[in-house]
C-alpha positions as CSV (number, residue, x, y, z in Angstrom):
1,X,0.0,0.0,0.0
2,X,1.2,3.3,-0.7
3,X,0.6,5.9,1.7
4,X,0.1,9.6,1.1
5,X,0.6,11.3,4.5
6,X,-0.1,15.3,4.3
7,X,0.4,17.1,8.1
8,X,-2.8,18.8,8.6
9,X,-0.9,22.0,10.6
10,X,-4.4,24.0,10.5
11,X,-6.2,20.6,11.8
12,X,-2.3,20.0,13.7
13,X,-2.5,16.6,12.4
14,X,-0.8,13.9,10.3
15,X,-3.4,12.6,7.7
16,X,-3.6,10.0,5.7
17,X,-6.9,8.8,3.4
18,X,-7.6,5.4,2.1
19,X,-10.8,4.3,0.2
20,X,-12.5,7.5,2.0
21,X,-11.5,6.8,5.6
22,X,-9.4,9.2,7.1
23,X,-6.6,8.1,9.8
24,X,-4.1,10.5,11.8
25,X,-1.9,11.6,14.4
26,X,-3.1,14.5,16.3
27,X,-0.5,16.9,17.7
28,X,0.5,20.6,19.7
29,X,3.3,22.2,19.6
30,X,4.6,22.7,23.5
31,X,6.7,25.1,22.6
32,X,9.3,26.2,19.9
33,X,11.3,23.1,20.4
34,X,9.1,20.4,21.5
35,X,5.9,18.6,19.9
36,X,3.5,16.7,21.5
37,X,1.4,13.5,20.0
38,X,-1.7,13.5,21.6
39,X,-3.7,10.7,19.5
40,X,-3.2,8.1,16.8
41,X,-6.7,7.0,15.1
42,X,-7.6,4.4,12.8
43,X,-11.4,3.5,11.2
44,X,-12.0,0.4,12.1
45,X,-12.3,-0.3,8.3
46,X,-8.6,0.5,7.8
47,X,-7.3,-1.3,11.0
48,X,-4.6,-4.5,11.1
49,X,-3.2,-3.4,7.7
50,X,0.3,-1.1,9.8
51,X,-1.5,2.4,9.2
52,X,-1.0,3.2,12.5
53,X,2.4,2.4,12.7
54,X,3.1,4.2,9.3
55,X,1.6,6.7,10.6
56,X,3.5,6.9,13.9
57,X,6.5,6.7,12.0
58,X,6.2,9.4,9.6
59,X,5.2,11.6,12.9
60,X,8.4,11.0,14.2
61,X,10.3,11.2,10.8
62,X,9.2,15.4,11.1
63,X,10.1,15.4,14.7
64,X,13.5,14.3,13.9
65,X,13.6,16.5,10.6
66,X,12.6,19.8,12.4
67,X,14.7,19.2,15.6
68,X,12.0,18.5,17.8
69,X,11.6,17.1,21.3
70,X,8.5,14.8,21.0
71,X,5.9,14.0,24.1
72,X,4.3,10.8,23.5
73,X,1.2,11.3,25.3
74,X,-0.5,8.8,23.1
75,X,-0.6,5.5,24.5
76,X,0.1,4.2,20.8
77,X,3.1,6.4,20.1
78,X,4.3,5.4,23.4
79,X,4.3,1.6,22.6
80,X,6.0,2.6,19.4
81,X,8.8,4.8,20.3
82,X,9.6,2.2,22.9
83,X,9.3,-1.0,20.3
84,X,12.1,1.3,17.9
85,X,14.9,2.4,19.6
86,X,16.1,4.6,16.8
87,X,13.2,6.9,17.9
88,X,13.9,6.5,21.7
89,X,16.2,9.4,21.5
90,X,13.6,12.2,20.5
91,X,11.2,11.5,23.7
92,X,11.3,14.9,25.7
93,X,10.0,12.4,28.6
C-alpha cells in the first residue's frame, strides 16, 4: 500500500486517506522546540493493515527532521517509540 501522508498543521495533524477513511496523528506544539502527539486513530475499516504504525513513523520522521523534542502522550506512540529504539532518543519524557 502506498501511503500519502499530508500534516494537517491547521487541523495539527498527520493525515492519511484510504478508500474514503481518514486516519491520523493528532498533535501541539509545546513550545518552539518540543511537539507533542496526543492521539493516533484508525477506522475500524482500515485497522490490522500497519496504518498506524506508518503513521506513527512518519510523525516521528518530522520530529527528527525539524529538531524537535516529542511528548508521547498517546498510549500508541508510546508503545512505538519504545518498540524502535532509533526513535527513543527524540522522547522529551
Amino acid at each position: 500500500m502506498t501511503l500519502d501522508i499530508r500534516n494537517d498543521e491547521a487541523g495539527s495533524r498527520f493525515v492519511a486517506t484510504v478508500d474514503g477513511h481518514e486516519a491520523y496523528v493528532a498533535y501541539r506544539s509545546v513550545d518552539d522546540k518540543t511537539i507533542e502527539y496526543r492521539r493516533t486513530f484508525v477506522p475500524t475499516e482500515l485497522r490490522g493493515q500497519g496504518l498506524a504504525a506508518k503513521l506513527v513513523a512518519h510523525a516521528l520522521g518530522y520530529a527528527r527532521e525539524h529538531g524537535f523534542s516529542v511528548v508521547p502522550t498517546c498510549s500508541y506512540v508510546r508503545s512505538y517509540v519504545d518498540r524502535n529504539p532509533e526513535f527513543q532518543d527524540l522522547t522529551a519524557v
